[in-house]
Structure formats: C-alpha cells, structure tokens
ZANUDREN-67041 format. One record per residue: residue number from 0; residue in one letter; x negated, y, z of N, C-alpha, C in turn. Coordinates in nm, 4 decimals. Layout:
% ZANUDREN-67041
SITE    nr   rest         nu         nv         nw        cau        cav        caw         cu         cv         cw
SITE   NUM      a          X          Y          Z          X          Y          Z          X          Y          Z
...
END
This chain:
% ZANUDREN-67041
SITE    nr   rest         nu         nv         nw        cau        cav        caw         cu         cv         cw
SITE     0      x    -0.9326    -1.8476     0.0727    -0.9781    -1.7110     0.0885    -0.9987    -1.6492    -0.0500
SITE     1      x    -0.9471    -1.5736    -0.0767    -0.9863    -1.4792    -0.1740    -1.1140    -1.4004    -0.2310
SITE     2      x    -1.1624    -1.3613    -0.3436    -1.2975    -1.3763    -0.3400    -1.2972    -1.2102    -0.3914
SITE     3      x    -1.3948    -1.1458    -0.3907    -1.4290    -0.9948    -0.3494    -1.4194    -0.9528    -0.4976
SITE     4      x    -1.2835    -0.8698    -0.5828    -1.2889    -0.8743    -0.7127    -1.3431    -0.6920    -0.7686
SITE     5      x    -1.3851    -0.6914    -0.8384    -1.4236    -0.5247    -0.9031    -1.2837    -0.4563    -0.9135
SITE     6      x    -1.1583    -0.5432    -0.9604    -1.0725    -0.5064    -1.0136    -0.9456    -0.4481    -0.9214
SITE     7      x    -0.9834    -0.4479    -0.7816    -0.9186    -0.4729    -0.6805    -0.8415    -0.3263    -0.6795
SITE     8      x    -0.7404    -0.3055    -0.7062    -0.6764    -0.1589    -0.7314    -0.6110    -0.1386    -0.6429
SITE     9      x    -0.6352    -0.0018    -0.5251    -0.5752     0.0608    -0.4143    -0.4794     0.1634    -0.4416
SITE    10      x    -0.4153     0.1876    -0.3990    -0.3170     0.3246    -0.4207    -0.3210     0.3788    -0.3270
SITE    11      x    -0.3395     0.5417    -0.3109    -0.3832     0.6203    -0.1809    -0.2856     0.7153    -0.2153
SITE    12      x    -0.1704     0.7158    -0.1395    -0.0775     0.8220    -0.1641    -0.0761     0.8788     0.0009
SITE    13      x    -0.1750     1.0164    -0.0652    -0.1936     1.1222     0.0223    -0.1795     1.2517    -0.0120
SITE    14      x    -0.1063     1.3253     0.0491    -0.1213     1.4722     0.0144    -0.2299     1.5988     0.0485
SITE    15      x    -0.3100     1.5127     0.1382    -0.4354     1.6259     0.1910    -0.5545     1.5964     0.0823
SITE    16      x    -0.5624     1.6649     0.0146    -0.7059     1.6570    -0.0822    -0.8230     1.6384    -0.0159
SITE    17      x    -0.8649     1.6854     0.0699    -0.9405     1.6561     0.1907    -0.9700     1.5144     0.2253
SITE    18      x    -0.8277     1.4836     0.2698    -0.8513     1.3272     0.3395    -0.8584     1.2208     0.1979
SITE    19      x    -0.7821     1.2217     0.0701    -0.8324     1.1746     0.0180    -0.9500     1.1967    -0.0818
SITE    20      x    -1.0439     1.2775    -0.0877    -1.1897     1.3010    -0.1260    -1.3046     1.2366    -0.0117
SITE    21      x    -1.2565     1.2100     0.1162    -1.3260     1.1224     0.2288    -1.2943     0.9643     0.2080
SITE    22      x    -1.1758     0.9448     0.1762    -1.1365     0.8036     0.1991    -1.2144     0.7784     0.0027
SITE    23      x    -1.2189     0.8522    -0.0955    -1.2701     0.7823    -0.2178    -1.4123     0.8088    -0.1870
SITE    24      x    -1.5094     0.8876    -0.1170    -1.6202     0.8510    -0.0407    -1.6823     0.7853     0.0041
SITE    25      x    -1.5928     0.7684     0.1195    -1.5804     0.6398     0.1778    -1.5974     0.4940     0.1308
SITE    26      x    -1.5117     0.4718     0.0320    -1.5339     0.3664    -0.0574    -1.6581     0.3514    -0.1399
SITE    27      x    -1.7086     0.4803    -0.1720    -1.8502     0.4371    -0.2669    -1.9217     0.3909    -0.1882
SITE    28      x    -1.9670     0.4711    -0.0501    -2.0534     0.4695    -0.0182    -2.0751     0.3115     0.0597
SITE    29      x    -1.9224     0.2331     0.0833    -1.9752     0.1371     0.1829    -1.9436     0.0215     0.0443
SITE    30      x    -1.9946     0.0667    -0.0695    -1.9881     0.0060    -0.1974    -1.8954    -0.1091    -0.1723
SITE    31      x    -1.7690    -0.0782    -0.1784    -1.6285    -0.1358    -0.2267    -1.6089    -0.1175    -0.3879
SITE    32      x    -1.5950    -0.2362    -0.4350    -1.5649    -0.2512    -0.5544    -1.4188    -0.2590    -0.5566
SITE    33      x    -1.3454    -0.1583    -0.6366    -1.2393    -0.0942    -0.6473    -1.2064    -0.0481    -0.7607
SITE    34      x    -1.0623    -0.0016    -0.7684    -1.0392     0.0831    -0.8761    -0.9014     0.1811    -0.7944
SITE    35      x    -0.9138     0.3111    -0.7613    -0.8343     0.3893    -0.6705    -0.7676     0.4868    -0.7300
SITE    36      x    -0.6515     0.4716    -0.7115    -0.5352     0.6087    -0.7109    -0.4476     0.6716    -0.6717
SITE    37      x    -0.4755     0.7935    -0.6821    -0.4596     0.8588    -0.6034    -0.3003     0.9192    -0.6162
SITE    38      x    -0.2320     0.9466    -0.5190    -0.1098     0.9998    -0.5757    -0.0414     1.0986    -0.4761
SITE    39      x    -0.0456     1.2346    -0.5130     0.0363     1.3062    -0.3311     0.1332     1.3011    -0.3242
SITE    40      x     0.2669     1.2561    -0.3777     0.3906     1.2742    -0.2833     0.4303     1.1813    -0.3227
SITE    41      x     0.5264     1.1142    -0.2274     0.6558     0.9926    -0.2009     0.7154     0.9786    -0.3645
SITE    42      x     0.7946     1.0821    -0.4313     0.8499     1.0717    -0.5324     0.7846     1.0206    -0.6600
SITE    43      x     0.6651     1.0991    -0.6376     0.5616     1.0893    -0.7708     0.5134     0.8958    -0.7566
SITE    44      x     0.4673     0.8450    -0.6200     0.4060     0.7100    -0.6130     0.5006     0.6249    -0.6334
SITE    45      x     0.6490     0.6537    -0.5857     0.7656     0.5355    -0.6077     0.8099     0.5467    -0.7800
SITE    46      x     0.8118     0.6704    -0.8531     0.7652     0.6643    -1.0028     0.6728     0.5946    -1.0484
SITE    47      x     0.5454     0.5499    -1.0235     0.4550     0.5344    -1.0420     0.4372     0.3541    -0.9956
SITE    48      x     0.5062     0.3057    -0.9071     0.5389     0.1790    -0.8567     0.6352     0.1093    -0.9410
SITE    49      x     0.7592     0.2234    -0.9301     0.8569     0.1194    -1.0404     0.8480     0.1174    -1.1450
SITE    50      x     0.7943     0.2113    -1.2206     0.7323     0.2300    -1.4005     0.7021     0.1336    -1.4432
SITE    51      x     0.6004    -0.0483    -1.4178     0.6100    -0.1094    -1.4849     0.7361    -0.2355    -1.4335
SITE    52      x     0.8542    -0.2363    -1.3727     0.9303    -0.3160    -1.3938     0.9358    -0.4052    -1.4886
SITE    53      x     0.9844    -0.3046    -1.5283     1.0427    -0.3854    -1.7135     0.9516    -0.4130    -1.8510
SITE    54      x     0.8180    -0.4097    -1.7920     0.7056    -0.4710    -1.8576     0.6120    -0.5398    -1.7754
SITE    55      x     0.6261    -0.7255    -1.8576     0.5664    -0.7876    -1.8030     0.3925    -0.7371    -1.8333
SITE    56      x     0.3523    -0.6510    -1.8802     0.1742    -0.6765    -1.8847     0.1430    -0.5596    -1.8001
SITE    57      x     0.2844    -0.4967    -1.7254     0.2345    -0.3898    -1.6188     0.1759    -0.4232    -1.4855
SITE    58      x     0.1885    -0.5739    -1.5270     0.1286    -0.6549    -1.3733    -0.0079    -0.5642    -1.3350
SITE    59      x    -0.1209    -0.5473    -1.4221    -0.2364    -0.5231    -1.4224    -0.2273    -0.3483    -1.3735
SITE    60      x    -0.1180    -0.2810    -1.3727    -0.1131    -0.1690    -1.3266    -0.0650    -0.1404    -1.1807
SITE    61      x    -0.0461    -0.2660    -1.1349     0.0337    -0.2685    -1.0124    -0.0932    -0.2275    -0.8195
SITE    62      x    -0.0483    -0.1927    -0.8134    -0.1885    -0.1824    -0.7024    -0.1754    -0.3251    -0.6129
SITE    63      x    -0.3244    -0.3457    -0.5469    -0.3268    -0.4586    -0.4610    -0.3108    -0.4463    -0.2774
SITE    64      x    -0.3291    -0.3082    -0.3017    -0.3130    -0.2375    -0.1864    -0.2917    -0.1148    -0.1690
SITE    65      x    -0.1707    -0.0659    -0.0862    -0.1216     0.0690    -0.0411    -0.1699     0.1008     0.0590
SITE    66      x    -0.2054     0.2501     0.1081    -0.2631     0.3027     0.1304    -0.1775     0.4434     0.1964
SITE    67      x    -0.1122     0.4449     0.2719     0.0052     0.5683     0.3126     0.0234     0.6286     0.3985
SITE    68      x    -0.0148     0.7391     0.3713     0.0506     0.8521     0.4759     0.1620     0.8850     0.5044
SITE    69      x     0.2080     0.9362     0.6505     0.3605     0.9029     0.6923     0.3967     1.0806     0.6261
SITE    70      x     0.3040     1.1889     0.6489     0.3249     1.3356     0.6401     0.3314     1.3638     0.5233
SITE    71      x     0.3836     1.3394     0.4516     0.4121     1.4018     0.2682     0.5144     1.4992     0.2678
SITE    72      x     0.5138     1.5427     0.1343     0.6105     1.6177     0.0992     0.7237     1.5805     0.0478
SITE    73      x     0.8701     1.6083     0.0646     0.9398     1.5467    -0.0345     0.9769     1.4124     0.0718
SITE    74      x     0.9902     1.2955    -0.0398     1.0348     1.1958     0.0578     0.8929     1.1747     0.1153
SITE    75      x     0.9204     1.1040     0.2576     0.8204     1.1344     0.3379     0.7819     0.9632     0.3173
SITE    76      x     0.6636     0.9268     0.4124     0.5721     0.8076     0.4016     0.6617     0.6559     0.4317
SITE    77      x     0.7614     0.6902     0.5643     0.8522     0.5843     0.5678     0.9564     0.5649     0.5028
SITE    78      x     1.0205     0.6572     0.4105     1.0936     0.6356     0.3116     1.1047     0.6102     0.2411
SITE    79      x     0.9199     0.6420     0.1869     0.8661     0.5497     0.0512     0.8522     0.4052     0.0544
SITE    80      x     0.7599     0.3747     0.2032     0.7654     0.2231     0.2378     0.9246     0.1674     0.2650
SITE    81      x     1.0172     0.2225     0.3059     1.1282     0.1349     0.3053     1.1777     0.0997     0.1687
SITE    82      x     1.1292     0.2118     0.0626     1.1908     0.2099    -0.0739     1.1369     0.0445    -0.1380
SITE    83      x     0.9660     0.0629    -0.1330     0.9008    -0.0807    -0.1405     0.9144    -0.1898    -0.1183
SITE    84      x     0.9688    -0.1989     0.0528     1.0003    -0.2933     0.0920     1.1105    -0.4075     0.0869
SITE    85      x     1.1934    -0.2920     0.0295     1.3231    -0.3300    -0.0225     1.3105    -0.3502    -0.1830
SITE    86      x     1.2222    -0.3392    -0.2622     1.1764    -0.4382    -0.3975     1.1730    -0.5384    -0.3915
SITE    87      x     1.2180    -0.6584    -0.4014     1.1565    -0.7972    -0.4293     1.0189    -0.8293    -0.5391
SITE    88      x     0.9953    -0.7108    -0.5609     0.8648    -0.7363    -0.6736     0.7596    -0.6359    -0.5797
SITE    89      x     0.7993    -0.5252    -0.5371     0.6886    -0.4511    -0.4932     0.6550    -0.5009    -0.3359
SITE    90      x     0.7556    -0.5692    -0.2693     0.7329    -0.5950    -0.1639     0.6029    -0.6998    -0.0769
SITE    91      x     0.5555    -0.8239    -0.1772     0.4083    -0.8897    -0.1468     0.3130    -0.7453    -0.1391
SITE    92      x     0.3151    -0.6619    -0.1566     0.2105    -0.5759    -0.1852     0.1906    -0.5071     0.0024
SITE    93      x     0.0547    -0.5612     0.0327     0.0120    -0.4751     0.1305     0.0275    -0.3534     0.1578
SITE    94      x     0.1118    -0.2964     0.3085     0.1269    -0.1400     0.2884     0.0546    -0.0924     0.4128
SITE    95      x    -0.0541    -0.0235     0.4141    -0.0553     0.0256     0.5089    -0.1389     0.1501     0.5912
SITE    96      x    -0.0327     0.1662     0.6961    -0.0070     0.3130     0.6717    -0.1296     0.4019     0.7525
SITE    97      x    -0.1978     0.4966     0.7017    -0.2836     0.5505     0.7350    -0.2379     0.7121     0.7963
SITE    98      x    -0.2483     0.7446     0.8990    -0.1701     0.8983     0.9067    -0.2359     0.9071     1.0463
SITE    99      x    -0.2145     1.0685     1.0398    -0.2625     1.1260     1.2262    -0.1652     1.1285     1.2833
SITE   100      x    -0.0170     1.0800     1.2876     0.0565     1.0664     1.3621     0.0130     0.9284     1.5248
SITE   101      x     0.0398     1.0028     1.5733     0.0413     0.8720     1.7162     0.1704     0.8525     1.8375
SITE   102      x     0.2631     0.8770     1.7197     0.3920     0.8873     1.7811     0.4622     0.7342     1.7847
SITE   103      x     0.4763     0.6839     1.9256     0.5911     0.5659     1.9265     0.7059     0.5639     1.8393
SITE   104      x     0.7658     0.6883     1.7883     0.8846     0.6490     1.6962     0.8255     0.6006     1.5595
SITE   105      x     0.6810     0.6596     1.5207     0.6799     0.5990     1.3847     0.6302     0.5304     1.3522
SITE   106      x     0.5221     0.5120     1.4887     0.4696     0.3111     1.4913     0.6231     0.2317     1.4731
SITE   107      x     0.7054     0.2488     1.5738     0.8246     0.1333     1.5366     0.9099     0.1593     1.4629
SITE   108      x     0.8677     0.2906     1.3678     1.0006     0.2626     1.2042     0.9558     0.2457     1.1548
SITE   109      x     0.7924     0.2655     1.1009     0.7391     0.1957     1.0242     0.6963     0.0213     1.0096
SITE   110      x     0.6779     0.0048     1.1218     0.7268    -0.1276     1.1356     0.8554    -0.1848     1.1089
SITE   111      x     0.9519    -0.1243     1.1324     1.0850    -0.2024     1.1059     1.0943    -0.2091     0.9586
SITE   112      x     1.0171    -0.1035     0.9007     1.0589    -0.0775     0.7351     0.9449    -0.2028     0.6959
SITE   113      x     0.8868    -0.2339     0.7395     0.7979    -0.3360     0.6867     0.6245    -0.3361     0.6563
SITE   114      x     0.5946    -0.2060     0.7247     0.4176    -0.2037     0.7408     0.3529    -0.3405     0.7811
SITE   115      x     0.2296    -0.3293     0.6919     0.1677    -0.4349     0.7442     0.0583    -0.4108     0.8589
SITE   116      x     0.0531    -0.2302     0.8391    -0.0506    -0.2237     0.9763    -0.0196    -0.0409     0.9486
SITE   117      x    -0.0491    -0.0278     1.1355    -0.0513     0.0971     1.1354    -0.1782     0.1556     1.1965
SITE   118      x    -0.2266     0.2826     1.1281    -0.3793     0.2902     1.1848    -0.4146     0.4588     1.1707
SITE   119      x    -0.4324     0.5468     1.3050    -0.4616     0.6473     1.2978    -0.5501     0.7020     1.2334
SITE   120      x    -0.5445     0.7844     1.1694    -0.6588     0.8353     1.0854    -0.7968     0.9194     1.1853
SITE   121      x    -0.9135     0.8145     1.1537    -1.0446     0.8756     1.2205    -1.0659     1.0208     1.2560
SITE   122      x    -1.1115     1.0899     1.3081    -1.1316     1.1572     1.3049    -1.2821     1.2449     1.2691
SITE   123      x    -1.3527     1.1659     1.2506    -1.5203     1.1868     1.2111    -1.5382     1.0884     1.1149
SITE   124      x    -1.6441     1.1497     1.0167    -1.6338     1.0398     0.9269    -1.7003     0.9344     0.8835
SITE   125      x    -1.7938     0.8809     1.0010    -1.9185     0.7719     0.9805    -1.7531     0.6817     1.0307
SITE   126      x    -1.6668     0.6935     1.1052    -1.5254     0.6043     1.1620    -1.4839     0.6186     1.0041
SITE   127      x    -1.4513     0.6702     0.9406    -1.3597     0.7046     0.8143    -1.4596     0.5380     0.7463
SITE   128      x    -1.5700     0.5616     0.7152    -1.6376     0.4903     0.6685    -1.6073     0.3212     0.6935
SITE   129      x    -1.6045     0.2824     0.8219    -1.6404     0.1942     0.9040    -1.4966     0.1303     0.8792
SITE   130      x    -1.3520     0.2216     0.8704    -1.2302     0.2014     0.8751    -1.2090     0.1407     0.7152
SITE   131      x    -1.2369     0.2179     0.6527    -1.2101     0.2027     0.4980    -1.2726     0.0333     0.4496
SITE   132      x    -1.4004     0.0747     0.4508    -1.4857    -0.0609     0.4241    -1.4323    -0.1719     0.4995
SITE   133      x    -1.4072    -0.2112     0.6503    -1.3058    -0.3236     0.7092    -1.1758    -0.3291     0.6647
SITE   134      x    -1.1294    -0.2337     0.6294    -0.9763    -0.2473     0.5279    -1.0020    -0.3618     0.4123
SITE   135      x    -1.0779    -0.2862     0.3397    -1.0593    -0.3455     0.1863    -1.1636    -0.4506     0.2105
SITE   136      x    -1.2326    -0.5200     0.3142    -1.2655    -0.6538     0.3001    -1.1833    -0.7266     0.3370
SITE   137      x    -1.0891    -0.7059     0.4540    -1.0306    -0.7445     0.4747    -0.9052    -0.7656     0.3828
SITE   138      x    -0.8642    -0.7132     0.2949    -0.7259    -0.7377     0.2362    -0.7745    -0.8046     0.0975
SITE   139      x    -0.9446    -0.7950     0.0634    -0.9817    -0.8204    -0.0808    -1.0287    -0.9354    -0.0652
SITE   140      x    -1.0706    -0.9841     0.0491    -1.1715    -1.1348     0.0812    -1.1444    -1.2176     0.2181
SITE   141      x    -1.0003    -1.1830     0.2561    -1.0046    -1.2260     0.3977    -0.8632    -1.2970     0.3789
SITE   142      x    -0.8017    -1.1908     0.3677    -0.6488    -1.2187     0.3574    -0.6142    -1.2354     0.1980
SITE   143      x    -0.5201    -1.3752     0.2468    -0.4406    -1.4447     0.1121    -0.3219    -1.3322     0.0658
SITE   144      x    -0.3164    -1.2927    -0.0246    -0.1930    -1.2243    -0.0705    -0.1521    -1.2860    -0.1988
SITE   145      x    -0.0489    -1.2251    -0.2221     0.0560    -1.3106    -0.3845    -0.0752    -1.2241    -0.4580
SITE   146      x    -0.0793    -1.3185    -0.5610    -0.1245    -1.2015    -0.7128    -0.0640    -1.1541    -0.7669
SITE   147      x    -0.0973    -1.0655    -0.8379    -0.0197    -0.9736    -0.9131     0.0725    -1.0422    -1.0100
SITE   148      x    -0.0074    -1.1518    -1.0757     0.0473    -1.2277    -1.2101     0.1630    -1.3043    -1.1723
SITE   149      x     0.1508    -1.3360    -1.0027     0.2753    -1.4477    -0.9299     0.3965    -1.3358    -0.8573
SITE   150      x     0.3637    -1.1739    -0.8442     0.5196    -1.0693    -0.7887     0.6013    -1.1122    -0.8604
SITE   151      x     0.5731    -1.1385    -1.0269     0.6966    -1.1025    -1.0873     0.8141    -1.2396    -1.0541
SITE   152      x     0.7454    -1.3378    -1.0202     0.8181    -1.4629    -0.9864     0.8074    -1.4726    -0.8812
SITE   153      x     0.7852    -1.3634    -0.7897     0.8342    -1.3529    -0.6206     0.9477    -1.2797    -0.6411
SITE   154      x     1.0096    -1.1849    -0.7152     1.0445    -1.0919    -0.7534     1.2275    -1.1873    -0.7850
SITE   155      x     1.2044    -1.2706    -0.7851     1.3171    -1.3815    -0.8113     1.4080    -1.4228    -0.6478
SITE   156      x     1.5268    -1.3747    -0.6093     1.5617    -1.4090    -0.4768     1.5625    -1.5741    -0.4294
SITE   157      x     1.5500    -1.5930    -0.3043     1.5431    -1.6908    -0.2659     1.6647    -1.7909    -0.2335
SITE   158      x     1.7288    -1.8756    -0.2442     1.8815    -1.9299    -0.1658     1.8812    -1.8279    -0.0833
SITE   159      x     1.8327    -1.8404     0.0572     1.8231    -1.7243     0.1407     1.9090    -1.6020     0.1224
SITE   160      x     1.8048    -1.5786     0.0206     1.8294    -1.3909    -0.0295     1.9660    -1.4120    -0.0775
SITE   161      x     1.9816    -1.4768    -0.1809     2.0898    -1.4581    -0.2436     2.2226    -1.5214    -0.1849
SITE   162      x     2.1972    -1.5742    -0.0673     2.3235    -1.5904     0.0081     2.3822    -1.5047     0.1093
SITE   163      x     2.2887    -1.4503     0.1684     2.2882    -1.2802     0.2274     2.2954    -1.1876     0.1968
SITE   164      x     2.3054    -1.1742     0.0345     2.3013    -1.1216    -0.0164     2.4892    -1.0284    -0.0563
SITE   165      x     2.5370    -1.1833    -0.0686     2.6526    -1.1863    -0.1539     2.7272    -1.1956     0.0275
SITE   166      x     2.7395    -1.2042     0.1412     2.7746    -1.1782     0.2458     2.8158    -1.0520     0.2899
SITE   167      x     2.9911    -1.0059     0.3312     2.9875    -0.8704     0.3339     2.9236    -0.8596     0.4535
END
C-alpha cells in the first residue's frame, strides 16, 4: 500500500472555473495533501503532459493523478484520454474522468479509451467534498500505482507490444 505523500500532484483539466475553484476547495478543506493543476483545455494539458518527454528530471513534473472532464473546448475530454492512453509513458497514470455527462455513449468510449473510473459530477457540495477526499485517498494510500521515477521504464514496449506492434 502506498503511503499518504504531500507531494502527491493532481492535474484537473477543467474548463468551468467554478467547478474547478470547488474541487481545489474541496481538497483543502478535507485536508488532502497535494499539489494541483489546473489546466482548461484538451490542447493546453496534452502540451503540458508531453513537455517533459525528453527530460529525464521531468519525472517530478508529471502528475499522479488526472482528473477530466469529458466537456472542453477544443479537443474534447475523450480525445485527450485516448491521446494518454496511447503513451507508453503517460499511460500508468490514473485517469479519471469527472464530468456531468450521464450518457451511455461516453461511459463506454471512455472506457474503451482507457478510463480508470467514470464519476458524475456532484451536484451539491458537502458530495463534491466527500467525492474528492475518497478519490485522492484512494489513489494516494490505497491503490498501488507505477511511480513516477519507474513510467520512464514502463515507457519501454513489452515483447507483446512490440510484436503487435510491427503486425500489419
């Protein structure tokens, strides 16, 4: 089990200023030790994801958890997660997707693209609270994930990969 770190860096790529000024609220108040950023559109966060590639000490810039809305501007929430998912370096990274959608088509494309959870956004905010704080214990002290320091050598294909790869 993983142990509850200060350093634990979320990425909240939302475009409602609103919802994210509740969800960084949220976090103080149910005192989550964090470090959060914020980002509104698809284009700007997948900039912001692939930027440290090609530097190994960008590990420490990498978030530990995503945080996504499906309603953006621009490329939209499942386009960004398919973009991710399809990284071999960004892909260990928890995604998941936060939005007021409650539509069957985008529970199951976001799933196909590779969410790790899909979860309507509260609508009152003692729930906002209650949602946020069980998130990030859960992904910071519950659940095993790669570290940051071990993507870049996940980030390496597998036999697997690389035989499916090279398959027309």
């Amino acid at each position: 089990m993983n142990s509850i770190r200060s350093d634990f860096h979320i990425l909240l790529i939302e475009d409602s200023r609103a919802d994210a000024k509740i969800i960084e609220r949220a976090l103080k108040e149910g005192n989550v030790a964090h470090r959060l950023t914020v980002i509104p559109d698809g284009r700007q966060a997948l900039e912001f994801l692939f930027s440290s590639h090609g530097d190994v000490h960008a590990a420490d810039g990498q978030p530990d958890l995503i945080l996504l809305d499906l309603n953006l501007p621009g490329l939209d929430g499942c386009q960004v997660l398919t973009r991710i998912k399809q990284d071999l370096y960004l892909r260990p990274i928890p995604v998941v997707i936060l939005t007021t959608s409650n539509r069957e088509e985008d529970i199951l494309s976001t799933y196909r693209a590779g969410a790790n959870s899909y979860i309507p956004k509260p609508t009152e905010y003692p729930s906002y609270c209650e949602l946020v704080t069980t998130l990030c214990h859960y992904w910071m002290g519950t659940a095993v994930t790669v570290p940051r320091t071990l993507r870049r050598a996940s980030a390496v294909p597998s036999p697997e990969e690389q035989v499916s790869d090279s398959q027309p």
